[in-house]
The first five atom37 places (N, CA, C, CB, O) and aatype in JSON, in Angstrom:
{
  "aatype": [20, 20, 20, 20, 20, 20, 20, 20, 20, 20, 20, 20, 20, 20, 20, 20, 20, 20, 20, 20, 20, 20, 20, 20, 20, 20, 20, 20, 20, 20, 20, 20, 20, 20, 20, 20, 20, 20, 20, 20, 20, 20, 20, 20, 20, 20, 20, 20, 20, 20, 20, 20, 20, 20, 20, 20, 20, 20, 20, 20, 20, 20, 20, 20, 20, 20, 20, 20, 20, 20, 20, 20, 20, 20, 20, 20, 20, 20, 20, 20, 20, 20, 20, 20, 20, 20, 20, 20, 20, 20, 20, 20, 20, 20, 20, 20, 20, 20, 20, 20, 20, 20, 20, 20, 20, 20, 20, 20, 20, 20, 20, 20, 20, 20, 20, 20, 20, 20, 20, 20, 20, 20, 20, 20, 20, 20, 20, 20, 20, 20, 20, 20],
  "atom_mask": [
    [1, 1, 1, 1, 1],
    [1, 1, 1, 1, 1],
    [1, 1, 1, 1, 1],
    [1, 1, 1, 1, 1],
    [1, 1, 1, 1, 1],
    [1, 1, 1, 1, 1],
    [1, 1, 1, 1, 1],
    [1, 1, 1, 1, 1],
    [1, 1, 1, 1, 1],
    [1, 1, 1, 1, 1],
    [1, 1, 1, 1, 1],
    [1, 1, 1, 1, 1],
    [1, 1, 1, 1, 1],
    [1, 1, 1, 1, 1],
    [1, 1, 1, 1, 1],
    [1, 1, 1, 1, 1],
    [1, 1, 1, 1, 1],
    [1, 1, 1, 1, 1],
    [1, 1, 1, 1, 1],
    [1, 1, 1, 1, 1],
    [1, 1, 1, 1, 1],
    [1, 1, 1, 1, 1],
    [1, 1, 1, 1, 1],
    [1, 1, 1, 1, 1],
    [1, 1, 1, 1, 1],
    [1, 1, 1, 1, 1],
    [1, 1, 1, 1, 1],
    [1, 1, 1, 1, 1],
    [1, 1, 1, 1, 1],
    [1, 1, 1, 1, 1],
    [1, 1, 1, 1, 1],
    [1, 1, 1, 1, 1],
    [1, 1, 1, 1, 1],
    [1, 1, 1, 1, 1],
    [1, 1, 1, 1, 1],
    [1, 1, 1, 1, 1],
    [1, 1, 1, 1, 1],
    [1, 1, 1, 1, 1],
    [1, 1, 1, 1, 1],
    [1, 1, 1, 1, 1],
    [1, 1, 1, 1, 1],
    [1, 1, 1, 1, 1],
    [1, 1, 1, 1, 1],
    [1, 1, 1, 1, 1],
    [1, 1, 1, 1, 1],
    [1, 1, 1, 1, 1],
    [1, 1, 1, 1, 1],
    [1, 1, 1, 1, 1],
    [1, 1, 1, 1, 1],
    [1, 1, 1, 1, 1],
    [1, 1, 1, 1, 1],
    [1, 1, 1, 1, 1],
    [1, 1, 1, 1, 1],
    [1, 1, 1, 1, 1],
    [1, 1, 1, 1, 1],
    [1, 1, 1, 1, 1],
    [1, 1, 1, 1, 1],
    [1, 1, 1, 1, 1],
    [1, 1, 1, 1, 1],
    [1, 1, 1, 1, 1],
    [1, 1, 1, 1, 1],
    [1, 1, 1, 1, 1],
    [1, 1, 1, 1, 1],
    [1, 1, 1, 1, 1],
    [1, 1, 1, 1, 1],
    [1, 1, 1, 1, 1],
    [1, 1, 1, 1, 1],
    [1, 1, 1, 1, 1],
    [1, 1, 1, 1, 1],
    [1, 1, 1, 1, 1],
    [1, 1, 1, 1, 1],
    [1, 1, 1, 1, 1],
    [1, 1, 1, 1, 1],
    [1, 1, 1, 1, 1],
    [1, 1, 1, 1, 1],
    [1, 1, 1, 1, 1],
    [1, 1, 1, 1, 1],
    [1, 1, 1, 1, 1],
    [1, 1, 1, 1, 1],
    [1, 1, 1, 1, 1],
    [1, 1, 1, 1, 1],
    [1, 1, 1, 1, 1],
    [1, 1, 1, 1, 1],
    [1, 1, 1, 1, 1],
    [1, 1, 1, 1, 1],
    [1, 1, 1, 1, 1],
    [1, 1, 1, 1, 1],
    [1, 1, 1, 1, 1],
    [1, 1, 1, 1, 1],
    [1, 1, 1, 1, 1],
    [1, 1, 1, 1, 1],
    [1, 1, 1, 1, 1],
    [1, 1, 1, 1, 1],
    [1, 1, 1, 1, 1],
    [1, 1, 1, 1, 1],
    [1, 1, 1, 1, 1],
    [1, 1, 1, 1, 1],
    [1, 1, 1, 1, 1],
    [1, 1, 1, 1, 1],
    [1, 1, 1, 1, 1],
    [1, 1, 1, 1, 1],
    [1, 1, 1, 1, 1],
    [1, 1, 1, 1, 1],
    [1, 1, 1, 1, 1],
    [1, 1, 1, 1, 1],
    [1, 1, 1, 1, 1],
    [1, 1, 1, 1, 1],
    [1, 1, 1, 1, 1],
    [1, 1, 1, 1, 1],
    [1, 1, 1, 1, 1],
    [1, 1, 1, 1, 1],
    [1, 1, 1, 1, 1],
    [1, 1, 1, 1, 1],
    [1, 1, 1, 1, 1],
    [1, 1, 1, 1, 1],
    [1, 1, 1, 1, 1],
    [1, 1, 1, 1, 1],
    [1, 1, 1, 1, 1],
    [1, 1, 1, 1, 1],
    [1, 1, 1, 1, 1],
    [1, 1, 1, 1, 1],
    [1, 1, 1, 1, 1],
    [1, 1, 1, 1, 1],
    [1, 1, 1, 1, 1],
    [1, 1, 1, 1, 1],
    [1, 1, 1, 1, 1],
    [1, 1, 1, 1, 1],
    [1, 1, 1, 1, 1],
    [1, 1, 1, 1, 1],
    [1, 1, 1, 1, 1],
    [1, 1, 1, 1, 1],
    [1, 1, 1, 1, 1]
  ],
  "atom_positions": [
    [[-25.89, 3.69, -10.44], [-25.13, 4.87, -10.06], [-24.48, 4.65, -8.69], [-26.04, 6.12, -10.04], [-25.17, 4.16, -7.8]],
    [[-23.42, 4.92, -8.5], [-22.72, 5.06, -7.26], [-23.08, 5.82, -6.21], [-21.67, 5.43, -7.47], [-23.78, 6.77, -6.56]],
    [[-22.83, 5.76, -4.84], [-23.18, 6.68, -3.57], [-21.85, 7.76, -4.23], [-22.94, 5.76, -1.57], [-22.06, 8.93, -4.53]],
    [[-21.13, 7.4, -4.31], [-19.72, 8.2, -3.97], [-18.96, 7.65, -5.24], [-18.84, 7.76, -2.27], [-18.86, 6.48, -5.61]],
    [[-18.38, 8.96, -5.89], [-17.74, 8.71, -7.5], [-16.31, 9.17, -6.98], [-18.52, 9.87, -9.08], [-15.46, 9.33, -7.86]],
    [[-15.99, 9.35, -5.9], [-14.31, 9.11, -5.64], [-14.59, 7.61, -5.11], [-13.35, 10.34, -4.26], [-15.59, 7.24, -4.49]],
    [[-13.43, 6.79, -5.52], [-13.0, 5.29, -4.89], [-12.36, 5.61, -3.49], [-11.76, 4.39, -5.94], [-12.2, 6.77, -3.11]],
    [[-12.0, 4.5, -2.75], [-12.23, 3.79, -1.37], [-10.68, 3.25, -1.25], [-13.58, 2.41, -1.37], [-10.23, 2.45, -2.07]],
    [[-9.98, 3.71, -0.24], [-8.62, 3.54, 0.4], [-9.04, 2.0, 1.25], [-8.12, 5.09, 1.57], [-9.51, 2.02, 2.39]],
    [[-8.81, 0.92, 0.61], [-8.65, 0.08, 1.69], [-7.12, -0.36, 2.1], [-9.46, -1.08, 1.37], [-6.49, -0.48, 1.06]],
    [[-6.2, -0.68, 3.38], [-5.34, -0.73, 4.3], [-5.54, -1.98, 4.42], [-5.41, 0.08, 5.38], [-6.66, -2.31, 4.83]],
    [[-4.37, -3.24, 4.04], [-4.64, -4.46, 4.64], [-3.25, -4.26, 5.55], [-4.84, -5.89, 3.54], [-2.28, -3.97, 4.84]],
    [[-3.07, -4.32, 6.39], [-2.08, -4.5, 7.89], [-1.83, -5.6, 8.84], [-2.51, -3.68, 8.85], [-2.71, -6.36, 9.22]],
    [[-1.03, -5.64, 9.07], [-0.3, -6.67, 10.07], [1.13, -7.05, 9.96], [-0.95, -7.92, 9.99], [1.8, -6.73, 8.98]],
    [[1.54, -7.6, 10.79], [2.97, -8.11, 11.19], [3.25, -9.04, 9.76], [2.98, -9.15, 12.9], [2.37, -9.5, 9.03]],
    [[4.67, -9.19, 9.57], [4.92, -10.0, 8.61], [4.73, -10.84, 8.77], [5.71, -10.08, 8.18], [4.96, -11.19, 9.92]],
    [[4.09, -12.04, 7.7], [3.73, -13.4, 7.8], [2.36, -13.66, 8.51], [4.81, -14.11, 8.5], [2.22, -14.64, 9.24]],
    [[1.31, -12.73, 8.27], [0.15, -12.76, 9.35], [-0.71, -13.33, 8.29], [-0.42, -11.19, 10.17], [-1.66, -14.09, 8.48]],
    [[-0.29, -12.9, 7.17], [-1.48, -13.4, 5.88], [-2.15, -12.14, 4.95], [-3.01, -14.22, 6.71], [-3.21, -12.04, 4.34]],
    [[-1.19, -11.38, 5.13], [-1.55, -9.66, 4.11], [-1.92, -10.17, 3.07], [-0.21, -8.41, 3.61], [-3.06, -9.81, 2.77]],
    [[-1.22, -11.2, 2.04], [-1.17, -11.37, 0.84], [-1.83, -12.2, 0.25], [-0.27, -11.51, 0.58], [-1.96, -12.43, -0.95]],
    [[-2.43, -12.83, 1.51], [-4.03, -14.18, 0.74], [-4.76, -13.21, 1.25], [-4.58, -16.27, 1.5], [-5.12, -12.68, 0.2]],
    [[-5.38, -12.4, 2.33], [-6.28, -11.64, 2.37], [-6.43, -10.9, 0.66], [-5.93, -10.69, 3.65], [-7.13, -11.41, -0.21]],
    [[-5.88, -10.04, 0.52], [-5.4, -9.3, -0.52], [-6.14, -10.2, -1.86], [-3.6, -9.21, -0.47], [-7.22, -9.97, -2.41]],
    [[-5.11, -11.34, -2.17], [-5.84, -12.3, -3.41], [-7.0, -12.67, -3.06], [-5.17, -13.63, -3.81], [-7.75, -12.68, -4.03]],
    [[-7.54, -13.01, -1.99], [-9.01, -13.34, -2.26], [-9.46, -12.36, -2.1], [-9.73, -14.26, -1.58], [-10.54, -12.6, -2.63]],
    [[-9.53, -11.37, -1.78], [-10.45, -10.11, -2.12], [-10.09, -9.76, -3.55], [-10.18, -8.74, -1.08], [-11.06, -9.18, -4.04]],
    [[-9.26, -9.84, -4.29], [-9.55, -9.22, -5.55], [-10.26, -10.25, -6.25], [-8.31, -8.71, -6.32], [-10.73, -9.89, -7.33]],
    [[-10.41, -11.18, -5.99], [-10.72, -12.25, -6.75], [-12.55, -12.18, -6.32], [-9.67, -13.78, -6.26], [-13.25, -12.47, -7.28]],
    [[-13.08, -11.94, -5.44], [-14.68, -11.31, -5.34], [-14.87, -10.61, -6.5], [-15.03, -10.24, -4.07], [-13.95, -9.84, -6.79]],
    [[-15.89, -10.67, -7.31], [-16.62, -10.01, -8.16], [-17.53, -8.28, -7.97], [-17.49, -11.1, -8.37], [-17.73, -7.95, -6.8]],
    [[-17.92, -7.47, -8.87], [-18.49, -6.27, -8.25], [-17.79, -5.4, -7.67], [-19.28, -6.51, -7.45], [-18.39, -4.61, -6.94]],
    [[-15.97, -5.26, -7.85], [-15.26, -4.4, -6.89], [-14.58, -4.02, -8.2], [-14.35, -5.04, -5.45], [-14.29, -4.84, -9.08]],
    [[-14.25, -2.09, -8.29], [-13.26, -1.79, -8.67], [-11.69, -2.08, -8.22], [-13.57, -0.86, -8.7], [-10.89, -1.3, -7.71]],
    [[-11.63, -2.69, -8.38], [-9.95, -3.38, -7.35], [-8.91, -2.88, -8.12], [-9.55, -5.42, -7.27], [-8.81, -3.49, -9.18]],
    [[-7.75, -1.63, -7.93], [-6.34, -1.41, -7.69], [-5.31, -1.95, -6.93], [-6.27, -0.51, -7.39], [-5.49, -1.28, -5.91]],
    [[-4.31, -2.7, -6.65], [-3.21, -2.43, -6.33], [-2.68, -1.5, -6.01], [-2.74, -2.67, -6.83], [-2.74, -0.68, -6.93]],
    [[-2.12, -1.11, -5.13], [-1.0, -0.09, -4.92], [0.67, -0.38, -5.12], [-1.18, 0.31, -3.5], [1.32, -1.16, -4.42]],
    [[1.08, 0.24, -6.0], [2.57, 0.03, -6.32], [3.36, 0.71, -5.15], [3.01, 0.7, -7.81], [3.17, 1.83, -4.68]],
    [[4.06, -0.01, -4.88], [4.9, 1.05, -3.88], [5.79, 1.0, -4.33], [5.15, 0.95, -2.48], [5.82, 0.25, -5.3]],
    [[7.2, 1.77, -3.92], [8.25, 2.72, -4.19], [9.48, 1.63, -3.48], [7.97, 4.47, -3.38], [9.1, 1.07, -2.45]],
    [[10.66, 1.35, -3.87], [11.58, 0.91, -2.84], [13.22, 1.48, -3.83], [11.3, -1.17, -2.44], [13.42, 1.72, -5.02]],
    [[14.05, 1.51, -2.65], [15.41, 1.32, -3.42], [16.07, 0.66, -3.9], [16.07, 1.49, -3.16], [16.89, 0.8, -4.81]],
    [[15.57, -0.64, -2.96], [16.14, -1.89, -3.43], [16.31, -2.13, -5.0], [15.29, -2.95, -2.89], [15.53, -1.61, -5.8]],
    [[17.43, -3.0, -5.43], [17.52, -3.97, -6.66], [16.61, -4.91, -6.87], [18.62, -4.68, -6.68], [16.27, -5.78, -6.08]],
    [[16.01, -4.61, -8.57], [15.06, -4.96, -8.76], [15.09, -7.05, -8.68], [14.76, -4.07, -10.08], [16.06, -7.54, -9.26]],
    [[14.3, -7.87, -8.16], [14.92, -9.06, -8.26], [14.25, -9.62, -10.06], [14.42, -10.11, -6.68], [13.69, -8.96, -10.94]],
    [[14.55, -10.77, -10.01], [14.75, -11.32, -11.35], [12.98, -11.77, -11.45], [16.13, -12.79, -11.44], [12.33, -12.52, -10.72]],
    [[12.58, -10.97, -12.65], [11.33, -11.28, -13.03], [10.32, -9.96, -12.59], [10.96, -12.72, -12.35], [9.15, -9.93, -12.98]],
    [[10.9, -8.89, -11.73], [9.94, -7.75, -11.35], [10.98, -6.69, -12.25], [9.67, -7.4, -9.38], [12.14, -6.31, -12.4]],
    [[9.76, -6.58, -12.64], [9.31, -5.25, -13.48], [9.14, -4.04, -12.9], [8.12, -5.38, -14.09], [8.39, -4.02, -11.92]],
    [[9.77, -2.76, -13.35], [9.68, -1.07, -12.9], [8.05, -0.82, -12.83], [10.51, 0.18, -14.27], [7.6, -1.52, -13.73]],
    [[7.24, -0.3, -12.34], [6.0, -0.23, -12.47], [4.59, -1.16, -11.64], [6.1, -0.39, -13.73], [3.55, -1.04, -10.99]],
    [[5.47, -2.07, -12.22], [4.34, -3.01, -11.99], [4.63, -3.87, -10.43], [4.29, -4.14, -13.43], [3.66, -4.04, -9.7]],
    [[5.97, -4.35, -10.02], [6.01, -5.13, -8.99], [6.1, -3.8, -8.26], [7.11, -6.34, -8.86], [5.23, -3.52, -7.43]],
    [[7.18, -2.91, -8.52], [7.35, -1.66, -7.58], [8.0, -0.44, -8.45], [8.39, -2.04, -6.22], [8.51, -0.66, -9.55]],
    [[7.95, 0.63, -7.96], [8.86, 1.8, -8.81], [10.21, 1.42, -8.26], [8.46, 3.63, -8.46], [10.18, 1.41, -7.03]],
    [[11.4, 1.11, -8.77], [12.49, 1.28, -8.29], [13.17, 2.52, -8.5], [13.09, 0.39, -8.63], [13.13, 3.17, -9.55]],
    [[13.76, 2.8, -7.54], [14.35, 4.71, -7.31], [15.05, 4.58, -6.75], [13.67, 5.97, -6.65], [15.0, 3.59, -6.01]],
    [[16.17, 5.43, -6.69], [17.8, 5.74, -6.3], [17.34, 6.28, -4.66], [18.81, 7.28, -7.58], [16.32, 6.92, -4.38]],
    [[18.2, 5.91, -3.9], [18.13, 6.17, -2.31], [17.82, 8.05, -2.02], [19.95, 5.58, -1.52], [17.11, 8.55, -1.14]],
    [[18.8, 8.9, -3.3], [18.4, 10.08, -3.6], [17.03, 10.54, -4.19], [19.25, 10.39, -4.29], [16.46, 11.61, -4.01]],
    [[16.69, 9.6, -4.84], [15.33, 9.96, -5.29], [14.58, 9.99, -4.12], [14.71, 9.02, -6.32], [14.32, 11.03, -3.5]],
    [[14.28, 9.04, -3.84], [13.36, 8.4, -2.13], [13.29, 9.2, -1.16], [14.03, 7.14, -1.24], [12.26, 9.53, -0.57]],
    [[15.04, 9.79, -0.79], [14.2, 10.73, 0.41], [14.34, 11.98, -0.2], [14.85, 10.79, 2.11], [14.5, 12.79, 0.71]],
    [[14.36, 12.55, -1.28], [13.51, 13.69, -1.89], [11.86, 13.59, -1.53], [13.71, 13.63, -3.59], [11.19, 14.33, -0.8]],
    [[11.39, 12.27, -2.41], [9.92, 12.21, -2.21], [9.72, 11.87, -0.35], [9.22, 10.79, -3.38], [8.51, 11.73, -0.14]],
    [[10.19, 11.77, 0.41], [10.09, 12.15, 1.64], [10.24, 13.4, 2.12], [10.74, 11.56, 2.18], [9.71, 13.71, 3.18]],
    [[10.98, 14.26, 1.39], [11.49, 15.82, 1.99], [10.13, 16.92, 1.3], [13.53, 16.37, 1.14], [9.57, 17.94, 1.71]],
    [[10.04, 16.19, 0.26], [8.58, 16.84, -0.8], [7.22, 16.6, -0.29], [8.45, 16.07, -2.4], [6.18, 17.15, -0.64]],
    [[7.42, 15.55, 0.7], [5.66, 15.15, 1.6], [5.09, 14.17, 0.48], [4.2, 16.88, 1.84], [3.87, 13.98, 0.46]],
    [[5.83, 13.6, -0.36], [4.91, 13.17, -1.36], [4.95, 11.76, -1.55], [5.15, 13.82, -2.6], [5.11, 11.24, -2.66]],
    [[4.73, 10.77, 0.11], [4.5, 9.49, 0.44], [3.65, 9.45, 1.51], [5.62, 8.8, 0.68], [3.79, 9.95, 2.63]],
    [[2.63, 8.73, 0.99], [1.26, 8.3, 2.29], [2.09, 7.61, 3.05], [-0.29, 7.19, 1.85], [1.46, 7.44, 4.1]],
    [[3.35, 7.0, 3.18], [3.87, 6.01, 3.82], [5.39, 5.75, 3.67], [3.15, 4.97, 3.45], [5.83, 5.76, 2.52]],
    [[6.19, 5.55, 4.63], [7.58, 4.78, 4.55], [8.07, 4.76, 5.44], [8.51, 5.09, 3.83], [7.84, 5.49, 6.41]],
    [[9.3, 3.47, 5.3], [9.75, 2.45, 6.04], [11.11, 2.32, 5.56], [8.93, 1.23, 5.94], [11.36, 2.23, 4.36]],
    [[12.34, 2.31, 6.8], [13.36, 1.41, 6.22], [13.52, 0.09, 6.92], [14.66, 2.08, 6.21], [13.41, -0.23, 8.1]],
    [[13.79, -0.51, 5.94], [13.93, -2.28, 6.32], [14.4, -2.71, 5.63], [12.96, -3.22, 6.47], [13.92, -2.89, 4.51]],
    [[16.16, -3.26, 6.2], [17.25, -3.42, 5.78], [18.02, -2.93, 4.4], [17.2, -4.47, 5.9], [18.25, -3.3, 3.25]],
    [[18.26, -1.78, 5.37], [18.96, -0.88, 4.22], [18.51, -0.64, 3.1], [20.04, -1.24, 3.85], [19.29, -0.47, 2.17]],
    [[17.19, -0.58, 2.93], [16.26, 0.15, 2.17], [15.15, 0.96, 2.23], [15.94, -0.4, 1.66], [14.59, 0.49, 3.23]],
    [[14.63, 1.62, 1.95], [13.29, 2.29, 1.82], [12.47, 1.53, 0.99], [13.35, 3.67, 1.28], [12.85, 0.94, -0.02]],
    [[10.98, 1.55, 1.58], [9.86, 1.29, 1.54], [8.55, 2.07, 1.17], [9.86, 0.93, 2.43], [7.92, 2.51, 2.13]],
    [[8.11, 2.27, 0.01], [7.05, 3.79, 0.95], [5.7, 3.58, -0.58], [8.42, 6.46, 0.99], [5.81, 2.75, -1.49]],
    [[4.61, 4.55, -0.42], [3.6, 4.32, -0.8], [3.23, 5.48, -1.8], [2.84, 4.06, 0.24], [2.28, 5.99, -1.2]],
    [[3.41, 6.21, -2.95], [3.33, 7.52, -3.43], [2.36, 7.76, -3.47], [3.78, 7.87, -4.43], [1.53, 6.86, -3.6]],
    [[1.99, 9.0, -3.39], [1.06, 9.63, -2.81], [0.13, 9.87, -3.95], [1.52, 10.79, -2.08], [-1.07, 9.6, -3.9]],
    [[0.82, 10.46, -5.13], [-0.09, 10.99, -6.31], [-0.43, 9.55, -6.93], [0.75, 12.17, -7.52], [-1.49, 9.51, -7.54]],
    [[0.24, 8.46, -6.88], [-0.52, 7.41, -7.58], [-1.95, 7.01, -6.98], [0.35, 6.18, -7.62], [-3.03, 6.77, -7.53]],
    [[-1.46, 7.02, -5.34], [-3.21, 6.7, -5.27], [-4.21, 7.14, -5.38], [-3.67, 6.44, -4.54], [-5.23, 6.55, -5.75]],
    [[-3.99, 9.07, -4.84], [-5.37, 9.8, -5.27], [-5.29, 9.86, -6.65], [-5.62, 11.3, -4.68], [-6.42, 10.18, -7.01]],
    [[-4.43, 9.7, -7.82], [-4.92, 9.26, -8.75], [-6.02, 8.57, -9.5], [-4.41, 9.01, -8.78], [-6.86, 8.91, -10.34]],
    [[-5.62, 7.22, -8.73], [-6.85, 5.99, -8.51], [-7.8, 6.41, -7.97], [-6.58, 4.8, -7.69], [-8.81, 6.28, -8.67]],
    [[-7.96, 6.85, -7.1], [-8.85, 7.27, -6.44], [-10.15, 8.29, -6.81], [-8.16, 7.66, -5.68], [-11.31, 8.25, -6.39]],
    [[-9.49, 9.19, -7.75], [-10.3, 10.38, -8.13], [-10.87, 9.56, -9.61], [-9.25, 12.06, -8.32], [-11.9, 9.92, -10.18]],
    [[-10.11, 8.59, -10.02], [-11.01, 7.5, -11.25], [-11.76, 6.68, -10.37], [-9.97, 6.33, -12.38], [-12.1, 5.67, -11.0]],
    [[-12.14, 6.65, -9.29], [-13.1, 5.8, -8.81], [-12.84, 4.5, -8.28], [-13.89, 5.65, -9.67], [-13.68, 3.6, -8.28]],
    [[-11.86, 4.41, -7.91], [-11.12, 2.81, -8.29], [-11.02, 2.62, -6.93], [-9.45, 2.6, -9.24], [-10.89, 3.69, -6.33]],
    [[-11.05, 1.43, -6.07], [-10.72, 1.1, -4.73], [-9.64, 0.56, -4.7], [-11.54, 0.36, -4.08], [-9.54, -0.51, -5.31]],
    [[-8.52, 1.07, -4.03], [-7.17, 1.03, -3.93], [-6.6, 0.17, -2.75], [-6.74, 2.36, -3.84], [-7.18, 0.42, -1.7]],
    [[-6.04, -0.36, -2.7], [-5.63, -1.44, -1.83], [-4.3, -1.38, -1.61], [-5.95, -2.7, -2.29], [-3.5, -1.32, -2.55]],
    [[-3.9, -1.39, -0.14], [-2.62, -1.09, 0.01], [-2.35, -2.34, 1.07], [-2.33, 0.53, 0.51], [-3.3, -2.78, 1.72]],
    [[-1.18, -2.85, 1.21], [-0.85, -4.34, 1.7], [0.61, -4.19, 2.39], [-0.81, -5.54, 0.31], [1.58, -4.84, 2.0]],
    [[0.69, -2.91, 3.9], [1.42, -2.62, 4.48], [1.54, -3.22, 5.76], [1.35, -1.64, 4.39], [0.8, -4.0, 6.36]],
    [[2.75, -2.64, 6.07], [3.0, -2.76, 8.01], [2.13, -2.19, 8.43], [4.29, -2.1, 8.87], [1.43, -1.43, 7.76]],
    [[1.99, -2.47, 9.82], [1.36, -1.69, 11.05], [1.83, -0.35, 11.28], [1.59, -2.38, 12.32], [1.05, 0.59, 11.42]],
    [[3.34, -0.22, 11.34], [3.48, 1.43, 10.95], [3.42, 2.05, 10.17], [4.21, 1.95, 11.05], [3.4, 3.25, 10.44]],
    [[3.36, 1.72, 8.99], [3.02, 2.44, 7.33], [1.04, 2.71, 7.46], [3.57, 0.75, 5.54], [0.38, 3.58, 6.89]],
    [[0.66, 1.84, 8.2], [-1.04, 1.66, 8.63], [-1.42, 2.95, 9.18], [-1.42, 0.41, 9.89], [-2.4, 3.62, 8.86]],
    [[-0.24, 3.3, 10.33], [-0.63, 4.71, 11.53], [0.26, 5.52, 10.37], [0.21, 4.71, 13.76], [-0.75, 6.05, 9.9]],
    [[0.83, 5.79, 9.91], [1.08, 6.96, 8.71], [0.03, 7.14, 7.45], [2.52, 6.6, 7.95], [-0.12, 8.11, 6.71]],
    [[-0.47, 6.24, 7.47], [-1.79, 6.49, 5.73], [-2.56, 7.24, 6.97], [-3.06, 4.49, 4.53], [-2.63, 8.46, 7.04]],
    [[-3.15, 6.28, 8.02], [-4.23, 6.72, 9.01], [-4.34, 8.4, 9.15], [-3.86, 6.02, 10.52], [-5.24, 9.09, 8.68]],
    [[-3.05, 8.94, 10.0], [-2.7, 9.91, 10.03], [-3.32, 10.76, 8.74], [-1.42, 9.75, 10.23], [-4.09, 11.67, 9.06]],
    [[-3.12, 10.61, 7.54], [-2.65, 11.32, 6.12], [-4.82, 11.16, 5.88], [-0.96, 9.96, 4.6], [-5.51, 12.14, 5.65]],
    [[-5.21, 10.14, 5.97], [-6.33, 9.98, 4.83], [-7.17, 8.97, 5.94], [-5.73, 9.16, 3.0], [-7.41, 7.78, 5.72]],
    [[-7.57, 9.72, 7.18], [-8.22, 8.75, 8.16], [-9.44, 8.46, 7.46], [-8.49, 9.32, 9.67], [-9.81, 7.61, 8.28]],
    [[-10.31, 8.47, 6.67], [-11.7, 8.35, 5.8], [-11.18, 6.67, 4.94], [-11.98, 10.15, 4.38], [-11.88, 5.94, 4.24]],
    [[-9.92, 6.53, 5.28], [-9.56, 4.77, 4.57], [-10.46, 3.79, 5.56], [-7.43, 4.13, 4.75], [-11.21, 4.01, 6.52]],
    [[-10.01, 2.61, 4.86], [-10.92, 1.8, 5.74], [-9.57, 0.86, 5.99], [-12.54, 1.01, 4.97], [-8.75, 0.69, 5.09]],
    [[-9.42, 0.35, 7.15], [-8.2, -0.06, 7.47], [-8.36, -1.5, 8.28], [-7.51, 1.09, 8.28], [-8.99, -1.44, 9.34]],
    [[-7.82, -2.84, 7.84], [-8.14, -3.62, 8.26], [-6.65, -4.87, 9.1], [-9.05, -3.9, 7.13], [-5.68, -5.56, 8.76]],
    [[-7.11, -4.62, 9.84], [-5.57, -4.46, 10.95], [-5.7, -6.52, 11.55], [-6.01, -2.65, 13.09], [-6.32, -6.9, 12.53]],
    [[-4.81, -7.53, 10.46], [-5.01, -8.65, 10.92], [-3.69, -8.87, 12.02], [-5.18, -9.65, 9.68], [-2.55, -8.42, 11.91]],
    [[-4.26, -9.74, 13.14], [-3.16, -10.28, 13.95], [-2.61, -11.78, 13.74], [-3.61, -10.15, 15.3], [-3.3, -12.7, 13.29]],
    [[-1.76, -11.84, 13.99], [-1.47, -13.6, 14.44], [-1.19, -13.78, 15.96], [0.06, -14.31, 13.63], [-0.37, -13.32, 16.75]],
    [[-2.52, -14.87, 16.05], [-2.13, -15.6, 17.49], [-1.63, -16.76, 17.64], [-3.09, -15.77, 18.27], [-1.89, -17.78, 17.01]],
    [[-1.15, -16.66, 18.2], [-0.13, -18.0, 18.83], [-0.61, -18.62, 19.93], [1.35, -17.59, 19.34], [-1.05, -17.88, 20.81]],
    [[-0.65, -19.96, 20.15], [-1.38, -20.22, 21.35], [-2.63, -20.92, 21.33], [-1.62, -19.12, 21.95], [-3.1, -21.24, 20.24]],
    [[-3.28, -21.22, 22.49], [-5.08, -21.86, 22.22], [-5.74, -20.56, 22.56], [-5.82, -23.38, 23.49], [-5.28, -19.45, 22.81]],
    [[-6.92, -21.04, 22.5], [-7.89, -20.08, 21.87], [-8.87, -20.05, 23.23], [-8.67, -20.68, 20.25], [-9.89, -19.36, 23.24]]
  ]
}
């Protein structure tokens, strides 16, 4: 039996190119974890081989900042002439099935979930440059 039958917001964060995305694969790849993905939302054109759903929701620039004007993104970002962002009902979705949800954002999308759902667990990697 579980302590807790709602699932677990984990936040992987950092600067681009810090290593979000091998953190990420080797943690799903540990055994004993309900592990989700989080789909996020963008405007961008879909590239060749991603799929609606599954790599990201793709949505019209009108759609996007509706679900910004509606409150209904844990998160978003523009970066280069697009929106970025995290929907809100998909994760407590996941969440209320028990599922530990994993989200693989910026540092400012990090202080916006924070803000929204501080009870996440948020794991904030840096890159150093330099000796040690």
């Amino acid at each position: 039996m579980k302590l807790n039958e709602k699932g677990l917001l984990i936040v992987i964060s950092g600067p681009s190119g810090v290593g979000k995305g091998t953190i990420r694969k080797a943690l799903f790849k540990r055994p004993g974890h309900n592990l989700d993905f989080s789909v996020s939302m963008t405007t961008r054109a879909p590239r060749e081989g991603e799929v609606d759903g599954r790599d990201y929701y793709f949505v019209s620039k009108e759609a996007f900042e509706d679900e910004i004007a509606k409150g209904n993104l844990l998160e978003h970002a523009k970066f280069v002439n697009n929106y970025y962002g995290t929907p809100k009902d998909k994760v407590l979705e996941k969440l209320e099935k028990g599922k530990e949800v994993v989200l693989e954002i910026e540092v400012q999308g990090a202080l916006q979930v924070k803000a929204k759902m501080s009870d996440a667990v948020f794991i904030l990697l840096n890159l150093h440059h330099g000796k040690l």
